[in-house]
Backbone bond lengths (Angstrom), bond angles and torsions (degrees), N, CA, C in turn:
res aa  C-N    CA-C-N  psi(-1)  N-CA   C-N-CA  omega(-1)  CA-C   N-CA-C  phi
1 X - - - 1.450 - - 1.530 111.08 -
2 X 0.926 117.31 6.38 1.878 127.09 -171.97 1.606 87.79 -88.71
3 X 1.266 82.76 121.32 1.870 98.50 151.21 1.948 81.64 100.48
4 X 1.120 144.81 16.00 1.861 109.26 -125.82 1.596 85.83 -138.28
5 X 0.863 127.06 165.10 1.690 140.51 163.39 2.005 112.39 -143.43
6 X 1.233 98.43 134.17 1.510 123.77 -179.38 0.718 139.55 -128.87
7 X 1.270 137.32 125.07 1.343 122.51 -179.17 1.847 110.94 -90.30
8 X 1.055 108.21 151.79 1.576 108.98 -176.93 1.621 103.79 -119.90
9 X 1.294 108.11 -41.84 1.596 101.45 179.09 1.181 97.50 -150.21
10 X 1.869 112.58 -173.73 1.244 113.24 -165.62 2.061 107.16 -67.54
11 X 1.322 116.99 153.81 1.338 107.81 -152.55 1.222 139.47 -0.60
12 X 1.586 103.35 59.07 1.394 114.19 165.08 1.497 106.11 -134.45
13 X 1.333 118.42 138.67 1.366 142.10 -139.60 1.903 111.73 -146.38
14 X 1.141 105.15 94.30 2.015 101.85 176.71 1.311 105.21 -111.50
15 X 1.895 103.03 111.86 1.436 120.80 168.45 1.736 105.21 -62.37
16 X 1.292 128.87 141.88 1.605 110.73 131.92 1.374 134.81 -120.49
17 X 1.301 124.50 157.78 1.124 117.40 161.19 1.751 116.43 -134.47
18 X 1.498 105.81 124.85 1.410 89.28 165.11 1.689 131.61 -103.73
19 X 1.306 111.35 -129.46 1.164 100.35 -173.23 1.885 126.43 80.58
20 X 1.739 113.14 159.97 1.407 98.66 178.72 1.708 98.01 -156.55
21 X 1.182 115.33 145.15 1.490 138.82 -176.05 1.452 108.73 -78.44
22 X 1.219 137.27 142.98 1.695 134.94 177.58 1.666 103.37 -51.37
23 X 1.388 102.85 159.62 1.651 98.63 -164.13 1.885 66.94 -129.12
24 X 1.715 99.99 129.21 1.759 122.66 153.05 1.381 124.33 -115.34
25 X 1.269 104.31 137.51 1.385 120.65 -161.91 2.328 85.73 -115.70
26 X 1.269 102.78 132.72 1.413 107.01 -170.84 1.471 117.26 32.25
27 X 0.762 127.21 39.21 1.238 119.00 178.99 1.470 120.13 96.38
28 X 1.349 132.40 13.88 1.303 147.30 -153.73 1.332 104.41 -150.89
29 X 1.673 115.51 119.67 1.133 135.14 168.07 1.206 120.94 -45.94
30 X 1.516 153.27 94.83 1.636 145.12 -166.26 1.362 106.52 -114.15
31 X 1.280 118.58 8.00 1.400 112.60 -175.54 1.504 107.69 -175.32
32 X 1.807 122.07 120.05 1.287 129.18 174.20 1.730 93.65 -58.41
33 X 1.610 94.86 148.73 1.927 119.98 159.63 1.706 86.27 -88.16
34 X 1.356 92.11 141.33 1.820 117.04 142.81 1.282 108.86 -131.52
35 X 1.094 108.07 141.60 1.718 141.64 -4.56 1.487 97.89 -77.69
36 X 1.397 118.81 -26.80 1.737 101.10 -174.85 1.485 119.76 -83.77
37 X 1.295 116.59 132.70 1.374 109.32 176.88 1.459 118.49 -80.86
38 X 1.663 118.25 -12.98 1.180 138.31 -178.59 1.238 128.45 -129.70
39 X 1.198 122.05 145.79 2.026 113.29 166.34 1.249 106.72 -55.07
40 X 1.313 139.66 -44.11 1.363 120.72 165.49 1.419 133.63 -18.28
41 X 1.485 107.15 -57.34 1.451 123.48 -143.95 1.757 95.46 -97.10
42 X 1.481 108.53 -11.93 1.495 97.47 -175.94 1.689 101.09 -117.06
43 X 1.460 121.98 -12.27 1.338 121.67 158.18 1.376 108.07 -60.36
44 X 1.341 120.16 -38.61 1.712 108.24 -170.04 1.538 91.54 -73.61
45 X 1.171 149.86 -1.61 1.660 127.78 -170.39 1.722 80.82 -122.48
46 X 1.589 135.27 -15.86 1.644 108.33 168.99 1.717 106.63 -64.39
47 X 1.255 117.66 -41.52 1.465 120.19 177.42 1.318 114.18 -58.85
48 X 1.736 125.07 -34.33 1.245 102.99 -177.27 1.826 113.08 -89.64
49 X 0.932 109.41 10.55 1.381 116.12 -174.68 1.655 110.15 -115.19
50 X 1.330 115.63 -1.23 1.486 126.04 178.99 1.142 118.96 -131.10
51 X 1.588 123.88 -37.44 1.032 108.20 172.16 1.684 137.15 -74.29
52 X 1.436 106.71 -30.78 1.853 111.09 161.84 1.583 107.96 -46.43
53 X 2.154 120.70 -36.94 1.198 67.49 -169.22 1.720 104.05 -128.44
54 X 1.180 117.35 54.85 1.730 153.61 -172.87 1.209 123.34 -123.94
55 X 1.573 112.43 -68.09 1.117 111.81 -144.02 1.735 98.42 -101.66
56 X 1.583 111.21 -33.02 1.668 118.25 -142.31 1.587 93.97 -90.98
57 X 1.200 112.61 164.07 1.147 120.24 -178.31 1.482 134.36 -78.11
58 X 1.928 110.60 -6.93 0.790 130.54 136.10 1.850 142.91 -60.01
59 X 1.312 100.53 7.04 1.305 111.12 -171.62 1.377 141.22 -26.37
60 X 1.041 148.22 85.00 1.640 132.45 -145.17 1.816 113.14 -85.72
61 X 1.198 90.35 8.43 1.234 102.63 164.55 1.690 126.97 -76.75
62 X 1.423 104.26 131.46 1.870 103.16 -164.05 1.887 76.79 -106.48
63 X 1.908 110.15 173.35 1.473 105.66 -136.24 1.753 75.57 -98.99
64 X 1.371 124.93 0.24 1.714 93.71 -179.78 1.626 102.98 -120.64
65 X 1.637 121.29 31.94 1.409 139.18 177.27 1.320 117.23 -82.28
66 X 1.486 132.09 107.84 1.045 161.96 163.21 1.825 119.59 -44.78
67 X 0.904 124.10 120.89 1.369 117.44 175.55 1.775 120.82 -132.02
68 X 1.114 127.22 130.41 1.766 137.31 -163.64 1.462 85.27 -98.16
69 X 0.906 141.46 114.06 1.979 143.48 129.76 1.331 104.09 -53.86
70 X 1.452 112.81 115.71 1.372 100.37 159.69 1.821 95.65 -125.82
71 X 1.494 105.94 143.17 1.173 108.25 -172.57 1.479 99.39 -151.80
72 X 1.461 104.09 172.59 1.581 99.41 -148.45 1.906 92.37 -101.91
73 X 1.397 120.14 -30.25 1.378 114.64 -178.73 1.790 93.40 -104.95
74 X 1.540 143.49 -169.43 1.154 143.60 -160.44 1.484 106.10 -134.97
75 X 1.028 123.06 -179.77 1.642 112.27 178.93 1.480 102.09 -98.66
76 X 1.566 96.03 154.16 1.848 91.14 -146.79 1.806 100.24 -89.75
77 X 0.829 122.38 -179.80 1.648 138.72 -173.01 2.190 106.67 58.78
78 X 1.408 74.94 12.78 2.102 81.83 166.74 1.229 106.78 -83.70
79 X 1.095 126.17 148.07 1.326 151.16 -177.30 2.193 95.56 -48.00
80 X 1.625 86.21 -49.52 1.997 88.86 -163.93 1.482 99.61 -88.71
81 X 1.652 111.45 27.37 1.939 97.62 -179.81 2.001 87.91 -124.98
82 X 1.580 122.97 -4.50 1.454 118.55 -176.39 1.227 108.01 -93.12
83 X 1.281 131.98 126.52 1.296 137.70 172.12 1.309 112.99 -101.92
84 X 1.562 114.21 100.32 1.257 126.25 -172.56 1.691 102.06 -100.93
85 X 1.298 140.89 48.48 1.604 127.56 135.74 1.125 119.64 -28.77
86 X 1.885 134.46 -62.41 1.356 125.25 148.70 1.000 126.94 -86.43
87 X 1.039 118.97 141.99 2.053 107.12 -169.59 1.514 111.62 -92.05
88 X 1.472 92.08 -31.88 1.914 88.88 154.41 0.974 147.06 -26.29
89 X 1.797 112.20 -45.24 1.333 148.14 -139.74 1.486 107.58 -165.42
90 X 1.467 99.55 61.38 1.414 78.43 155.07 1.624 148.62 -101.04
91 X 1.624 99.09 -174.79 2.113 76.40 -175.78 1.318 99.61 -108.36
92 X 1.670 110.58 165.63 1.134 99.65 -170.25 1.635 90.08 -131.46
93 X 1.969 112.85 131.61 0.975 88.99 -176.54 1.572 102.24 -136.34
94 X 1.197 125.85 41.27 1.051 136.98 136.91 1.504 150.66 -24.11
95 X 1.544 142.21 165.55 1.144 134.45 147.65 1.390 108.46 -106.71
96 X 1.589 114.87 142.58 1.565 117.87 -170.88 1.550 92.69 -93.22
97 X 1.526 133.75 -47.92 1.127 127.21 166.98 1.853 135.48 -48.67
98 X 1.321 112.99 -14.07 1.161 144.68 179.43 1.554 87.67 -72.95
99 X 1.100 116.66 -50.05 1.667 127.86 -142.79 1.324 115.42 -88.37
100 X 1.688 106.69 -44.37 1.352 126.51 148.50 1.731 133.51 -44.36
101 X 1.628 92.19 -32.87 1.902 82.32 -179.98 1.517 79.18 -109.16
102 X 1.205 154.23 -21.48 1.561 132.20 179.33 1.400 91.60 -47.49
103 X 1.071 153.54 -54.87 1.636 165.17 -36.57 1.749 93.91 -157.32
104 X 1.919 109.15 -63.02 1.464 135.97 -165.22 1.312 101.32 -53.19
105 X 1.556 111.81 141.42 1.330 115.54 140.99 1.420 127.15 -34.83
106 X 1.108 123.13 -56.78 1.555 120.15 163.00 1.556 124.50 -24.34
107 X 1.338 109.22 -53.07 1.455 130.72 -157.01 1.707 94.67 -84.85
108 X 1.183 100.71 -48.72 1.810 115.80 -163.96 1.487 100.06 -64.13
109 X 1.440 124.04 -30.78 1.624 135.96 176.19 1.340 96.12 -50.40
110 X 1.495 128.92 -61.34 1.511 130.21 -144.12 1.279 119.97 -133.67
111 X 1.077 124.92 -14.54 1.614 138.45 -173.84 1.794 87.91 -83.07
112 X 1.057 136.94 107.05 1.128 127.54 141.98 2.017 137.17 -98.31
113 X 1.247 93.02 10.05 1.727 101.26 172.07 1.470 102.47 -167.06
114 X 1.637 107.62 120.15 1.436 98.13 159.98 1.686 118.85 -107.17
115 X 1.364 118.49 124.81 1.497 102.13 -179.22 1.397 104.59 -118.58
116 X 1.480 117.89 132.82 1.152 142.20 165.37 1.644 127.50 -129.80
117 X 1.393 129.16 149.03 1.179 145.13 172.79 1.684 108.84 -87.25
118 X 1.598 96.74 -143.08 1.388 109.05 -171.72 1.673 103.44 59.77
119 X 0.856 150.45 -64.50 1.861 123.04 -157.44 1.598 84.53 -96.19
120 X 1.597 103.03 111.77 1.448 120.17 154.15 1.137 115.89 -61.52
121 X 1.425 130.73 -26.84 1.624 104.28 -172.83 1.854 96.86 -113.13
122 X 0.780 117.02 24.78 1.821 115.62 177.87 1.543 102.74 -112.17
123 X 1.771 136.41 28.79 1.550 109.43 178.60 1.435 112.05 -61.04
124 X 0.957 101.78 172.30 1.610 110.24 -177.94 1.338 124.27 148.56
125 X 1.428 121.80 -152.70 1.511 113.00 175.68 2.038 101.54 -170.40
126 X 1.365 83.51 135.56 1.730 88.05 -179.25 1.665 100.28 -146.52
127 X 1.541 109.10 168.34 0.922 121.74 -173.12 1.816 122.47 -105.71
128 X 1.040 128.20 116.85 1.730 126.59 152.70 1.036 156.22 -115.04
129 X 1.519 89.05 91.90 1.686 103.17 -152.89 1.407 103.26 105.86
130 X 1.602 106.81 -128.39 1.428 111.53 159.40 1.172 103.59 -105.97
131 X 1.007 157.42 0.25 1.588 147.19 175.90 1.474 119.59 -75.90
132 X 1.316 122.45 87.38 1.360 127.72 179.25 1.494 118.21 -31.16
133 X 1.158 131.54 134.41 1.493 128.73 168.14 1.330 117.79 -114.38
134 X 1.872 119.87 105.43 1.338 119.17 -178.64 1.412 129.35 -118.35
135 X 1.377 112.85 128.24 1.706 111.61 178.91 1.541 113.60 -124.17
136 X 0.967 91.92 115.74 1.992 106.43 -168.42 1.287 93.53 -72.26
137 X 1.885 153.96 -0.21 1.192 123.29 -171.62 1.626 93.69 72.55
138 X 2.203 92.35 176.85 1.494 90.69 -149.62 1.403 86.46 -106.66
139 X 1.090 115.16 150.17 1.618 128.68 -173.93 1.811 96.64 -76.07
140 X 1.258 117.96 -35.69 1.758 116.98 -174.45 2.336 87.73 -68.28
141 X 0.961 113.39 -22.52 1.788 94.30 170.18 1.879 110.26 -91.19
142 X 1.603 113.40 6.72 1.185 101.39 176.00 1.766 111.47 87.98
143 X 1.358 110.43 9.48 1.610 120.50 160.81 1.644 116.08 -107.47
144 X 1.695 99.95 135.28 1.430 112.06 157.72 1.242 98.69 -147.37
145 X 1.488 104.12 -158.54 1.541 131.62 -154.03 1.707 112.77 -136.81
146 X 1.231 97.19 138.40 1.624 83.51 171.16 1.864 89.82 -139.95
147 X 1.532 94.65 135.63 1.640 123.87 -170.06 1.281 109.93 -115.19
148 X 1.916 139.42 106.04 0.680 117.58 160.62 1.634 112.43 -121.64
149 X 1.599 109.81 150.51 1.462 136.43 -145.02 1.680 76.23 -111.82
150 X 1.463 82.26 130.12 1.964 102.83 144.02 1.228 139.94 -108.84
151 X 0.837 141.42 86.60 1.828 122.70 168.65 1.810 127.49 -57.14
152 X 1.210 72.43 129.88 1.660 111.87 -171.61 1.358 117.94 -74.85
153 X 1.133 152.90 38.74 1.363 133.75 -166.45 1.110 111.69 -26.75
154 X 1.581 129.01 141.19 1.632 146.90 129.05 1.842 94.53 99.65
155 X 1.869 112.05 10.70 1.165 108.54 172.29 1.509 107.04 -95.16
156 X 1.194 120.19 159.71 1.441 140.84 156.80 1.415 117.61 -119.86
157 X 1.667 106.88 102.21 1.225 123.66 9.49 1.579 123.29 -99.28
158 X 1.260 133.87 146.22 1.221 128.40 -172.28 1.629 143.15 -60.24
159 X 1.312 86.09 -0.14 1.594 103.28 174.76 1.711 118.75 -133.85
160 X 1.131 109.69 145.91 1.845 116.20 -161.51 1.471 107.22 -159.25
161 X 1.661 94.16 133.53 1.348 112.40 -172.74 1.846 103.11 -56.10
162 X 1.353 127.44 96.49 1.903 111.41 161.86 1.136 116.82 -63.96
163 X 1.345 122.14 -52.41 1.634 115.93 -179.20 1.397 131.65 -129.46
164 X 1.396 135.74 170.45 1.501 105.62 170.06 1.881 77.94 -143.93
165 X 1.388 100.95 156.43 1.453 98.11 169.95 1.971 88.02 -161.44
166 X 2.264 89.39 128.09 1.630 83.85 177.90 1.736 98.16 -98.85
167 X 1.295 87.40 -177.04 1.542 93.52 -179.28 1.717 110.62 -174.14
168 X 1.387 124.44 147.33 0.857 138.30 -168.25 1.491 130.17 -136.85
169 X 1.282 122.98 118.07 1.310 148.63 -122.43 2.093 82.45 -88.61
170 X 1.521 91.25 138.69 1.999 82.40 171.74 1.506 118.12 -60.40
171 X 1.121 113.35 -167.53 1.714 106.51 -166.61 1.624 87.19 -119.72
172 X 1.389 119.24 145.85 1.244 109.09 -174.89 1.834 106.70 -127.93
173 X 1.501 102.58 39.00 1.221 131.63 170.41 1.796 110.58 -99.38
């Protein structure tokens, strides 16, 4: 699903992207990104995976079409991309460019849920704008998420997060 766009139902549409950016804690690198070693290198693939179908004037987006981001790190300064173990210090392991077009009018039209992993200790769920932001925690501790979407007739956009409920599998340790 990296790099990929889908349709799942009638105007509903799930971008992905995976991959993850170095996570810094004060100012100090604590962890290589794969495949990107930099925000550079994974901002140039948020643009190529958002802007054809957001920003450009070709847009294949119709005006009451719904779109799921699912991406593997979260947009950064969200509540589910800060890893507060010390609260002093936290890490941040986010994309700031992610965060910026979640951010746009463009995005805020049609993006109605982004779900991403990567920060094990941030699950949760927050809001930007209207675009829900969700991180189920890491499925290797026995946490996910279950998301269910409604369609709306005669709304723009036509599909909306109704519920989210996390949950976590017993430990069989």
């Amino acid at each position: 699903m990296h790099m990929k766009r889908t349709t799942i139902a009638p105007n509903l549409h799930l971008l992905g992207l995976g991959g993850s950016v170095p996570g810094y804690q004060g100012g100090e690198m604590i962890w290589e990104g794969f495949p990107y070693r930099n925000y550079s290198e994974m901002d140039s693939d948020v643009h190529k995976l958002l802007d054809p179908v957001f920003f450009e004037d070709t847009s294949c987006l119709a005006a009451n079409d719904a779109v799921i981001l699912m991406t593997h790190v979260g947009p950064a300064e969200s509540d589910t991309s800060y890893i507060r173990e010390d609260p002093q210090k936290p890490i941040v392991s986010g994309n700031k460019e992610l965060m910026k077009l979640i951010a746009t009018e463009k995005m805020q039209r049609h993006c109605v849920l982004n779900i991403h992993g990567h920060s094990h200790f941030s699950p949760g769920q927050c809001v930007v704008g209207k675009t829900r932001i969700l991180n189920p925690g890491p499925l290797q501790d026995g946490c996910y998420g279950l998301y269910t979407l409604r369609q709306r007739a005669g709304h723009s956009p036509s599909w909306e997060v109704a519920s989210v409920c996390f949950h976590t599998l017993p430990s069989t340790s």
